[in-house]
Backbone bond lengths (Angstrom), bond angles and torsions (degrees), N, CA, C in turn:
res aa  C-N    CA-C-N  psi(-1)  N-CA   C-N-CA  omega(-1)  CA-C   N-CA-C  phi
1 X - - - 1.441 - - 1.526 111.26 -
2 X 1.560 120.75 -46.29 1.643 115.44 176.35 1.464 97.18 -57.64
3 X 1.442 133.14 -59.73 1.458 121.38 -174.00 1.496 112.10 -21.34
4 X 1.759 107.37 -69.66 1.517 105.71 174.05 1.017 118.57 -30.72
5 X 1.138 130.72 -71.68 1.453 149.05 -160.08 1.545 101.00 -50.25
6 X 1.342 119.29 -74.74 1.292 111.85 -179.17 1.644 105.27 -66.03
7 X 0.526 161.80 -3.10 1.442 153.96 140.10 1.763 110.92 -21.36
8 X 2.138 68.36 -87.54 1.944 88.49 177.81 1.556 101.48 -33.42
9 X 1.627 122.68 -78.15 1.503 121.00 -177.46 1.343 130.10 -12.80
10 X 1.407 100.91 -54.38 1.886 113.61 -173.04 1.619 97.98 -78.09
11 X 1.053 114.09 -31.56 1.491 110.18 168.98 1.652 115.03 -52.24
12 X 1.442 109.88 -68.60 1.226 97.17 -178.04 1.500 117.26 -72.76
13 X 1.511 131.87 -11.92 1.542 114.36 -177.76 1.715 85.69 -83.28
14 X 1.199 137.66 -54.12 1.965 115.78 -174.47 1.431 110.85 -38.97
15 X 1.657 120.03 -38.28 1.896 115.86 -166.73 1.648 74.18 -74.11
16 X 1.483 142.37 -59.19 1.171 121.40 -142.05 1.765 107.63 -62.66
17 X 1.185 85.71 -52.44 2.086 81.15 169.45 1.282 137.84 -69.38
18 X 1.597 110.93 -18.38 1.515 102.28 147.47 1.507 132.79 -41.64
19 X 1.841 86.82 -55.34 1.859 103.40 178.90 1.359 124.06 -45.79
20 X 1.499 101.51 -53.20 1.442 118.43 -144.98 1.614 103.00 -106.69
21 X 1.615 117.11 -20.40 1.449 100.14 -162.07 1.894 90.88 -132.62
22 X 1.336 106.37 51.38 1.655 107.33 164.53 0.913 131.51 -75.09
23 X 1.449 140.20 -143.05 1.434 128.86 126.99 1.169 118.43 -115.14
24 X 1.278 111.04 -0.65 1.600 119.66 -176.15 1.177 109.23 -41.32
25 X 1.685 133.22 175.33 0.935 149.87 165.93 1.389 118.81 -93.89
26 X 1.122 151.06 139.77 1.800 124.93 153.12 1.560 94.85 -124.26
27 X 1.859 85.42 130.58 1.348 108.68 161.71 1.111 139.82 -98.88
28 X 1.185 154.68 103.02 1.982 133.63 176.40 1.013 96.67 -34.87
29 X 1.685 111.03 166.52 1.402 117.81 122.70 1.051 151.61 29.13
30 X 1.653 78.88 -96.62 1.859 98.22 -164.63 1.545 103.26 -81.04
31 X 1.385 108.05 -15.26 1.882 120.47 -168.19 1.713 84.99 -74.55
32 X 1.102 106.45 -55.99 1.876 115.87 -166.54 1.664 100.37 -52.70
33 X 1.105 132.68 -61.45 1.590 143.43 -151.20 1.885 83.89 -77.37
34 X 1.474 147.93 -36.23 1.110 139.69 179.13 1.453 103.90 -49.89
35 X 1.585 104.88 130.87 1.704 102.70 -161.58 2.054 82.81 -136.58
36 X 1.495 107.41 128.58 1.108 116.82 -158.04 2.157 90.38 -88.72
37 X 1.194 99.03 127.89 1.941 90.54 -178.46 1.426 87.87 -122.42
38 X 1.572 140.12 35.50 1.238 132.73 138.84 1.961 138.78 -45.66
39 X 1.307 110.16 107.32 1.303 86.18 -164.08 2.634 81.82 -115.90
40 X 0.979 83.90 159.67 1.609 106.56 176.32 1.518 115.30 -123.33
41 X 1.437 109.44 153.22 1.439 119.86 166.20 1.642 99.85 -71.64
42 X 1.453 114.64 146.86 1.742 107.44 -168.75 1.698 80.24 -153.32
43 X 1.443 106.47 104.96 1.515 108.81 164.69 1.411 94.50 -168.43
44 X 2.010 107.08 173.74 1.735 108.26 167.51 1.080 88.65 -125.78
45 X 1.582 114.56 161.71 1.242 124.63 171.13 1.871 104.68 -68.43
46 X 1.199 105.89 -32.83 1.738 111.04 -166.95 1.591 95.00 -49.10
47 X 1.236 113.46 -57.65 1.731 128.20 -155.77 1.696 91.17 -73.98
48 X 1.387 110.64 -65.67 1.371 129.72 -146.40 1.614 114.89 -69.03
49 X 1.428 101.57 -35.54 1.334 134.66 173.31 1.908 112.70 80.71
50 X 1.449 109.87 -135.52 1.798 110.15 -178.58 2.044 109.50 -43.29
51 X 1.473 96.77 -42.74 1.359 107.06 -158.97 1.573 115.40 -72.01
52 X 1.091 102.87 -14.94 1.853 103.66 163.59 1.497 105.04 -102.83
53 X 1.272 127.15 11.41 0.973 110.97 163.97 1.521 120.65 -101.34
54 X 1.278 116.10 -26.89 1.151 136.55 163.71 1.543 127.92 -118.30
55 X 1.371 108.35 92.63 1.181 97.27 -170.36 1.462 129.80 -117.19
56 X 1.183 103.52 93.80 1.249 121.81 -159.07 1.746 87.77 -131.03
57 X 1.902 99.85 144.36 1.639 116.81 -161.56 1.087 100.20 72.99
58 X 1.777 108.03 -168.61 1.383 110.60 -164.58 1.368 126.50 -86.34
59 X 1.564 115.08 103.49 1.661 118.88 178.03 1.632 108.95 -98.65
60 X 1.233 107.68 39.67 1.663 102.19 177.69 1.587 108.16 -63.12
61 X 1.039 105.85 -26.48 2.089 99.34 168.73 0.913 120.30 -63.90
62 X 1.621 129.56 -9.15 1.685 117.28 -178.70 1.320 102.75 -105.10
63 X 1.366 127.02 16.19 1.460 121.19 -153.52 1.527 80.25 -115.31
64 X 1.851 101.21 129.77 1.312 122.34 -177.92 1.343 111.27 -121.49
65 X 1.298 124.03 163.17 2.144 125.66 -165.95 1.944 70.44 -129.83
66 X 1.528 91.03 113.60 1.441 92.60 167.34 1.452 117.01 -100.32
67 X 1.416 94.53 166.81 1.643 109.53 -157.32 1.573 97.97 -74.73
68 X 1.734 111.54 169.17 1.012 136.31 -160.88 1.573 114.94 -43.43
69 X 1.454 104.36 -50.59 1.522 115.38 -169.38 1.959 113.97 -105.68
70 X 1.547 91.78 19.06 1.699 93.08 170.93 1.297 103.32 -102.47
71 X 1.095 123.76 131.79 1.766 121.45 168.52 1.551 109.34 -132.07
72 X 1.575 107.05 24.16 1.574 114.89 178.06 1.587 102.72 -107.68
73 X 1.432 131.13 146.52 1.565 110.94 128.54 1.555 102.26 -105.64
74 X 1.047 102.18 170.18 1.444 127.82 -168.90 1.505 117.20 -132.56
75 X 1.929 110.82 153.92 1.433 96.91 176.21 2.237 85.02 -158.25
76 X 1.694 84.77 123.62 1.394 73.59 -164.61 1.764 76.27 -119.16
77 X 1.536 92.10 148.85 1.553 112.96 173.92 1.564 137.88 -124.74
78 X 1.178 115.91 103.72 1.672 95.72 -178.33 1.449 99.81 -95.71
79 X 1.679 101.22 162.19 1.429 107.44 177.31 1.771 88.39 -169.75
80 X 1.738 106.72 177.44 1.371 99.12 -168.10 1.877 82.70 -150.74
81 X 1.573 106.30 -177.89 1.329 96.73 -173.94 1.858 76.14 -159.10
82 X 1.237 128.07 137.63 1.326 138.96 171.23 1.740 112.96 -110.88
83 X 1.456 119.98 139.20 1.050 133.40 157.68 1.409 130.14 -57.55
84 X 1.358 140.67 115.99 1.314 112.67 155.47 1.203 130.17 -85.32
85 X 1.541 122.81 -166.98 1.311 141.46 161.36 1.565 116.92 -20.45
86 X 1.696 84.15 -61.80 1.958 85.76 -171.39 1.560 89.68 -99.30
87 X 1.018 137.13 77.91 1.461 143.32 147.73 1.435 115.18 28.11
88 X 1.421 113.10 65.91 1.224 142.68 -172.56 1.389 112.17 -148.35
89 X 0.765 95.32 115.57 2.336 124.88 -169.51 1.646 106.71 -83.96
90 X 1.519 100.89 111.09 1.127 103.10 -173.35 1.819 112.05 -70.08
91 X 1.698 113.78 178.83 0.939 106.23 -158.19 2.065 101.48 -81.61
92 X 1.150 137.58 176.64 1.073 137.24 166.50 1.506 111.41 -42.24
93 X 1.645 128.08 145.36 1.608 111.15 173.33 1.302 92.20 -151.76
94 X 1.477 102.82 123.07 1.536 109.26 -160.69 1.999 96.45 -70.31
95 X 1.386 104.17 155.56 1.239 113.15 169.14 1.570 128.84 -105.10
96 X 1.305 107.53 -41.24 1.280 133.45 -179.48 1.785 118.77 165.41
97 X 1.675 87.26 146.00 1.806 97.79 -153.19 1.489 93.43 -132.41
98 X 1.567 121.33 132.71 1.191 122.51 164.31 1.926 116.34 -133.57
99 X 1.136 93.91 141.91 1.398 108.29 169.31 0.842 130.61 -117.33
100 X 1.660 127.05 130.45 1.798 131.41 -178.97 1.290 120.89 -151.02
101 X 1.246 105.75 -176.12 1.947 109.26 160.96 1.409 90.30 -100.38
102 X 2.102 96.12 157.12 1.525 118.86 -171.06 1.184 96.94 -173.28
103 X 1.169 102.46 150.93 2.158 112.79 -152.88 2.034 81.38 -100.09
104 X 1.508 101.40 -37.49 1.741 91.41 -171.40 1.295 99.30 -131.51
105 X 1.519 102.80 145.76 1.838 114.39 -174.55 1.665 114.63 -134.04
106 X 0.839 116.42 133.40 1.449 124.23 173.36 1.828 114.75 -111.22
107 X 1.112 86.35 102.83 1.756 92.57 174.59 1.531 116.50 -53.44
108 X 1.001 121.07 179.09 1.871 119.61 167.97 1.524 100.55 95.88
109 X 2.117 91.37 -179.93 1.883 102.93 -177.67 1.640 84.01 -134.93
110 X 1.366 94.64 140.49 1.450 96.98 130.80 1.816 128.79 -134.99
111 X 1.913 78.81 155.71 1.643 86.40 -147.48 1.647 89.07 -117.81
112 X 1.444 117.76 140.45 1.920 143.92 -177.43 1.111 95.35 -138.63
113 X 1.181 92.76 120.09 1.633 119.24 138.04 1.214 102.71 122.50
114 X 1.820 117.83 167.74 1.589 99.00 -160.14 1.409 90.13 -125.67
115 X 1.429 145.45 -37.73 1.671 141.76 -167.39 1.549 84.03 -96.13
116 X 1.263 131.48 -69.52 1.474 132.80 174.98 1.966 118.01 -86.89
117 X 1.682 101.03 100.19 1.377 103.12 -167.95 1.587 94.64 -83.29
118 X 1.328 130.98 161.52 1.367 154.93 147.35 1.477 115.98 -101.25
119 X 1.297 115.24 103.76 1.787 112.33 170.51 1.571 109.99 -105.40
120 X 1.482 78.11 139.52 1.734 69.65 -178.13 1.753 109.21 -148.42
121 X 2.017 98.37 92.86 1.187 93.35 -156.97 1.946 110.68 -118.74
122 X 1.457 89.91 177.23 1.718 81.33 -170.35 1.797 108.69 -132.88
123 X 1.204 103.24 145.89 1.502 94.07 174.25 1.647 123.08 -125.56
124 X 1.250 140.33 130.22 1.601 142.85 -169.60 1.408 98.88 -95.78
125 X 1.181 87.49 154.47 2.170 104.17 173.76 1.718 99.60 179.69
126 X 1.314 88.31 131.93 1.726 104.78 -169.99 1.292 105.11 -77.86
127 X 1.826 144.60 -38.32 1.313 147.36 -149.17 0.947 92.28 -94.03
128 X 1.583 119.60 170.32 1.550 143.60 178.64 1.007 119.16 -76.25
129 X 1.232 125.55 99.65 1.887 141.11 137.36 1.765 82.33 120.86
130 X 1.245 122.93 31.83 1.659 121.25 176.53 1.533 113.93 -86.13
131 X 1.606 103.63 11.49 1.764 103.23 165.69 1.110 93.87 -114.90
132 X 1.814 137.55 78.99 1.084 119.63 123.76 1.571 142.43 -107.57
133 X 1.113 91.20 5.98 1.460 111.67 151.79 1.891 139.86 -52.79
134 X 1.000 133.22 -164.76 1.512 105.77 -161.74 2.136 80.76 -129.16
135 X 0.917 111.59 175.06 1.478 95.24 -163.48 1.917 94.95 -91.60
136 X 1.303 111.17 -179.19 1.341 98.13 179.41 1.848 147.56 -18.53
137 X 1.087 139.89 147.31 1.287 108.71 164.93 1.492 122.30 -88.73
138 X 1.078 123.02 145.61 1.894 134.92 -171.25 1.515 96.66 -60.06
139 X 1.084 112.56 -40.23 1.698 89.71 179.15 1.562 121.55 -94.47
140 X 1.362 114.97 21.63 1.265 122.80 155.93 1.624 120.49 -66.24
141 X 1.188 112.22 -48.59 1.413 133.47 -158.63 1.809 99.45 -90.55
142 X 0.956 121.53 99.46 1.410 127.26 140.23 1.441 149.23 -52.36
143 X 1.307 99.12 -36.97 1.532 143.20 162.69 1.864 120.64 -90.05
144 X 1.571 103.90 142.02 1.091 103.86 -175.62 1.552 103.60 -103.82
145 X 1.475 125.81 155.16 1.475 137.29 178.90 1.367 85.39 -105.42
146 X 1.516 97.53 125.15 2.033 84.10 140.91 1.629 110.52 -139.62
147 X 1.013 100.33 -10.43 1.804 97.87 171.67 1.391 134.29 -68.55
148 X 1.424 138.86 110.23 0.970 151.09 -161.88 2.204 118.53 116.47
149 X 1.297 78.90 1.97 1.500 72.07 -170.19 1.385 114.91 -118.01
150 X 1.447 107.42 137.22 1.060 128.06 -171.09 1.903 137.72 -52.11
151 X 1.410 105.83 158.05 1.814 94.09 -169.45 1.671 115.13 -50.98
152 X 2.056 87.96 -49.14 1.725 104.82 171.20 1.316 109.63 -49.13
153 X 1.281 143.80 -51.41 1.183 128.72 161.84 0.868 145.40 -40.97
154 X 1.380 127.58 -38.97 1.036 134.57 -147.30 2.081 84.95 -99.26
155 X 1.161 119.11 -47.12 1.412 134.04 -169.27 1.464 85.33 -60.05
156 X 1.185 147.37 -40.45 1.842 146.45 -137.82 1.829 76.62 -79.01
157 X 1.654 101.67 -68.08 1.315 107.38 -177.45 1.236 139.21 -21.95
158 X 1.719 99.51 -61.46 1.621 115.63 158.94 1.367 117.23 -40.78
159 X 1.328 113.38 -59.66 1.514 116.20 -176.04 1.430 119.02 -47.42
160 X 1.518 106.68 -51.99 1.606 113.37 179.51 1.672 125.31 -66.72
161 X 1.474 96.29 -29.05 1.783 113.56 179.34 1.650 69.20 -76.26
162 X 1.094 161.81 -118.93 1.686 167.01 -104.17 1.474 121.54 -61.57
163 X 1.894 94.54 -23.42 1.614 107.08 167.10 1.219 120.01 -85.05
164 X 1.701 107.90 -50.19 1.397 103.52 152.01 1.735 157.05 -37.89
165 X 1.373 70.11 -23.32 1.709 81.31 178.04 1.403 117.59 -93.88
166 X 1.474 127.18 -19.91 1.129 152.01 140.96 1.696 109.25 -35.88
167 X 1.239 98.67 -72.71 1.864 87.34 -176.34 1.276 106.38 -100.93
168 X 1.588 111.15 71.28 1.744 116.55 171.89 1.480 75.03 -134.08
169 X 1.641 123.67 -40.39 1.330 105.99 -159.21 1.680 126.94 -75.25
């Protein structure tokens, strides 16, 4: 009779972990039939060059219909600003700017280094083609973000604070 019993038991804790500990998703309906008609500017300045950075006239080539589970566009920016001699902060100088769709966004900059700063900031907006703008400005931010951002990011950073420091010397 315990045989049964634990039987029956292991029976129901396996259905319970099928149910409960998948990875599946469950959707309704009405969640499923929601059809995302978000489209974003989707270019880098590195690849794309002046024209994703400024995009003004016709940029119908950067304009992307993003996928199902993005409901962000995005516009992430590095740029750096150097000190001189007589302690005067040069003006902002963009480095490189990209725009896309992204299911998750983290607003904010973060900014390294203290004679040679690195900013490296990003901006979210839910409506269509609302990243064409340049992402925050560096002298908005007083404060540094660093939560939400990624290893690749964070390494892009390194690299560029590492180029920079190279052609300061």
């Amino acid at each position: 009779m315990s045989i049964i019993i634990a039987i029956v038991l292991m029976g129901f804790i396996e259905a319970g972990r099928s149910q409960y500990l998948t990875n599946t998703v469950h959707k309704t309906p009405a969640a499923s039939e929601k059809v995302n008609d978000l489209s974003c500017y989707s270019c880098n300045a590195t690849e794309d060059g002046e024209s994703c950075i400024d995009l003004t006239g016709n940029n119908a080539s950067f304009i992307k219909k993003c996928f199902s589970d993005e409901y962000i566009c995005m516009v992430k920016q590095f740029s750096y600003t150097v000190h001189t001699s007589n302690s005067n902060v040069s003006e902002p100088k963009l480095w490189s700017l990209e725009r896309k769709c992204i299911s998750t966004c983290e607003p904010g900059c973060i900014i390294i280094g203290e004679r040679t700063k690195l900013y490296a900031c990003t901006s979210c907006c839910t409506a269509s083609l609302c990243n064409s703008g340049k992402a925050h400005s560096t002298r908005a931010f007083a404060h540094t973000v660093c939560a939400g951002w990624t290893l690749a990011t964070v390494a892009m950073v390194a690299r560029i604070f590492q180029q920079l420091l190279l052609l300061s010397r």
